[in-house]
N, C-alpha and C positions, 0 to 999 in steps of 0.2 A: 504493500500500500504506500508505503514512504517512498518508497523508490518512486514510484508512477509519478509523486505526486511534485517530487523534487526533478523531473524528467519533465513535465509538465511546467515548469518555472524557469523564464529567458533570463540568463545569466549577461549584464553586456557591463564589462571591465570600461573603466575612466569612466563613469558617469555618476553623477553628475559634475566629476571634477575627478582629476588622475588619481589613483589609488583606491578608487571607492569601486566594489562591485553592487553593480543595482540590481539588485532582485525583482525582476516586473513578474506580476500575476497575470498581466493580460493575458498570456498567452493560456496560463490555467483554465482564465474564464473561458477564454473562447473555444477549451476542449469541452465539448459536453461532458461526457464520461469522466475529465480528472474534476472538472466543477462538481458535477454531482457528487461525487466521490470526497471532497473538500469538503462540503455542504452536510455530507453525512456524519462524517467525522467530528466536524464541529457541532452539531447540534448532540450528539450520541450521547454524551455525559448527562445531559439536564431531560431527557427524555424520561417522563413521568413524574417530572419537578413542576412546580407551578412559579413558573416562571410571567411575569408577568410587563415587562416591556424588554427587547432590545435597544441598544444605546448604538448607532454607528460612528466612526470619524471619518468627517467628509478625508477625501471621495470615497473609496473602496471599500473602507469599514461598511457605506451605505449600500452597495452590489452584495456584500455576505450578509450585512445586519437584515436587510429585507428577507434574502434567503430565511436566514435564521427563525425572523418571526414568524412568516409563514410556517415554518415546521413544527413550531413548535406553538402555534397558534397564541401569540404573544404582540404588544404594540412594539413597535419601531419610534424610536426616538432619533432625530436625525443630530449631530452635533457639529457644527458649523461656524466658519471661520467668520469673524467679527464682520457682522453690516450684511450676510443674508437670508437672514429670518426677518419675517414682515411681521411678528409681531412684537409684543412686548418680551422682553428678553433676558434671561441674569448670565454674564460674564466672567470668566475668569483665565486670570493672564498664564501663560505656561511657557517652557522655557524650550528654546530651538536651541540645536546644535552654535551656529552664532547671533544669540539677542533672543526675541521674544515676542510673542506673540499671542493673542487676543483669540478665546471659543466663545461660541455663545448656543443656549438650546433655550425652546418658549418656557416662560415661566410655567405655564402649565403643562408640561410636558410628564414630569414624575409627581406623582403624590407621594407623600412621608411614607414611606416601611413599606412600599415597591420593590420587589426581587428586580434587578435588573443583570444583565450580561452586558458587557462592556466589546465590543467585536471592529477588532481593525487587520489590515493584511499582516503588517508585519510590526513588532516590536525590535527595538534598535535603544536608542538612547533613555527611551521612556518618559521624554520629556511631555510628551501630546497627551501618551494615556493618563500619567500622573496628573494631567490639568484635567483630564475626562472624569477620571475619578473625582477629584476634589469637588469639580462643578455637578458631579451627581451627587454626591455627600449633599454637598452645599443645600441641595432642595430634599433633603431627606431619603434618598436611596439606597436600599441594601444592593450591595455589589456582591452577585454571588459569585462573581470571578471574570478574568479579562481573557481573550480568546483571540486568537492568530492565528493565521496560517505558519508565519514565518518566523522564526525565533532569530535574531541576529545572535549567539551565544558568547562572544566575545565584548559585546556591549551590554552597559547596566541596564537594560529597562526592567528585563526579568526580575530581577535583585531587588530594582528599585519598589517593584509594583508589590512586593512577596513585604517589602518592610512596610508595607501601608498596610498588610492583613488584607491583600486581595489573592486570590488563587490565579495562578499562568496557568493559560492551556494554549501549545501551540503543535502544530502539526510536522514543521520539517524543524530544523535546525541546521545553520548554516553559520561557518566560522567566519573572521574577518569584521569588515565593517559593513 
């Protein structure tokens, strides 16, 4: 299954800048069979849990987050970069690789003591899900754990996410940055 699903993942060296290998999912998406297969994997743990909204991060988090709630008949919560969501909105600032940046999701999006899944491609620094988390906290969310395709394993996010008391699930692991 791991192999498929790491075979199914375009490896492309110096991008976005020399030394960096970029893990794109497109290519997963656009296999039906390794998608499905991703989709199954990730939902399989909380299957008979009463899960009760998906959380995505823009963009891709949003392609599996949908997946996810559909499967597991759950709301979708979309999480999104500062200025687009139309309505009323609560923010919280999170930290990039260099400097920082601005999520925002509708205020009414979670209710207080909500099971939620946290769902993005790939964990790396951990700096976006830690601001995902916080800004779920923030509106009363139970985090019953964060969910990836792709583990960068040489990078803290995993580490980081585990020391806030959320649970990692990721499906490949992959060395480097």
């Amino acid at each position: 299954m791991t192999t498929d699903l790491v075979a199914a993942i375009r490896s492309i060296p110096d991008y976005p800048k020399p030394g960096i290998i970029f893990r794109d999912i497109t290519t997963l998406l656009g296999d039906a069979r390794a998608f499905r297969r991703a989709v199954d994997e990730l939902v399989q743990p909380y299957v008979g849990m009463k899960i009760d909204k998906i959380a995505g991060i823009e963009a891709r988090g949003f392609i599996l987050g949908g997946a996810l709630a559909h499967q597991l008949s759950a709301g979708f919560v979309p999480i999104r970069k500062k200025g687009k969501l139309p309505n009323k909105t609560v923010s919280m600032a999170y930290q990039l690789e260099y400097g920082e940046d601005t999520m925002e999701m509708h205020v009414d999006a979670i209710k207080p003591g909500e099971k939620v899944i946290l769902v993005d491609d790939l964990i790396a620094t951990g700096g976006t899900a830690e601001g995902a988390v916080k800004l779920l906290r923030q509106m009363g969310a139970e985090i019953v754990s964060a969910c990836f395709i792709i583990d960068l394993k040489d990078l803290p996010g995993r580490k980081k996410l585990e020391a806030m008391d959320v649970e990692v699930r990721s499906l490949v692991e992959f060395e480097g940055h």
